[in-house]
N, C-alpha and C positions, 0 to 999 in steps of 0.2 A: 351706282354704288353697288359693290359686291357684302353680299352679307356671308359673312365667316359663320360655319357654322362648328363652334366645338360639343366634340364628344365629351361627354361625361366620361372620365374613367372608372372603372369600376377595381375594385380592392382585388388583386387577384393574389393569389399565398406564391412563395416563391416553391417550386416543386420539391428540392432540395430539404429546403425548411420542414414540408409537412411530412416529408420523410426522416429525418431525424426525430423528429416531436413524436411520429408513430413507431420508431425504433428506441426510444426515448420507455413511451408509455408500456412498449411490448416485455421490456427487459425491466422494468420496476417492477408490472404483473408478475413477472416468471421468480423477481427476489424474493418477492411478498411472501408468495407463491411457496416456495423452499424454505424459509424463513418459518412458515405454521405448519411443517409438516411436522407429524413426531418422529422423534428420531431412532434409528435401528439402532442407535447406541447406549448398553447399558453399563453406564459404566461404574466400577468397584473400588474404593481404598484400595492404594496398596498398605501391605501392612507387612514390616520386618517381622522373622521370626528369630528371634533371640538379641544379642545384641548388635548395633552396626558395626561394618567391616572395620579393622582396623588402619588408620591412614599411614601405610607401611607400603616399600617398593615404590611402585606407581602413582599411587596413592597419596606419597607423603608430600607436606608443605615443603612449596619450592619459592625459597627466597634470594635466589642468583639474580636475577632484576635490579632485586636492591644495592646488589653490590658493584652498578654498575656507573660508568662515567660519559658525563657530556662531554662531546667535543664536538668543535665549530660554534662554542657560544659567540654569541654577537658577529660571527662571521657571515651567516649565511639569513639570509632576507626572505628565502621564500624555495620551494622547492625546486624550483627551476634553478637557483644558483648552485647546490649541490653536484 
């Protein structure tokens, strides 16, 4: 009789894996990281002086949209039909 001998295998990490998981961990530390630093920015209200612009020229309310019309109702299914 021949006796078979098996090896135990042993748990090995796939290489790939434990690079991801330490590229993983490296880039959370570096957010953490940037996330507590204080910030070089100090920033201020703005505050108008006098009153706001008037909505005139550029400015003014533009309601041309409104006056517009559908067509191709119920003709067209999807953009590809267009």
């Amino acid at each position: 009789t021949c006796a078979i001998q098996q090896e135990e295998e042993t748990p090995t990490q796939n290489p790939t894996m434990f690079s991801r998981r330490t590229l993983f961990v490296a880039l959370l530390a570096v957010a953490v990281g940037v996330y507590l630093l204080p910030s070089p920015i100090d920033p201020k209200p703005h505050v108008l002086k006098g009153p706001p612009p008037a909505l005139e020229g550029p400015l003014a309310v533009n309601t041309r949209l409104q006056r517009g019309r559908r067509l191709f109702t119920g003709k067209l299914h999807g953009p590809e039909s267009f």
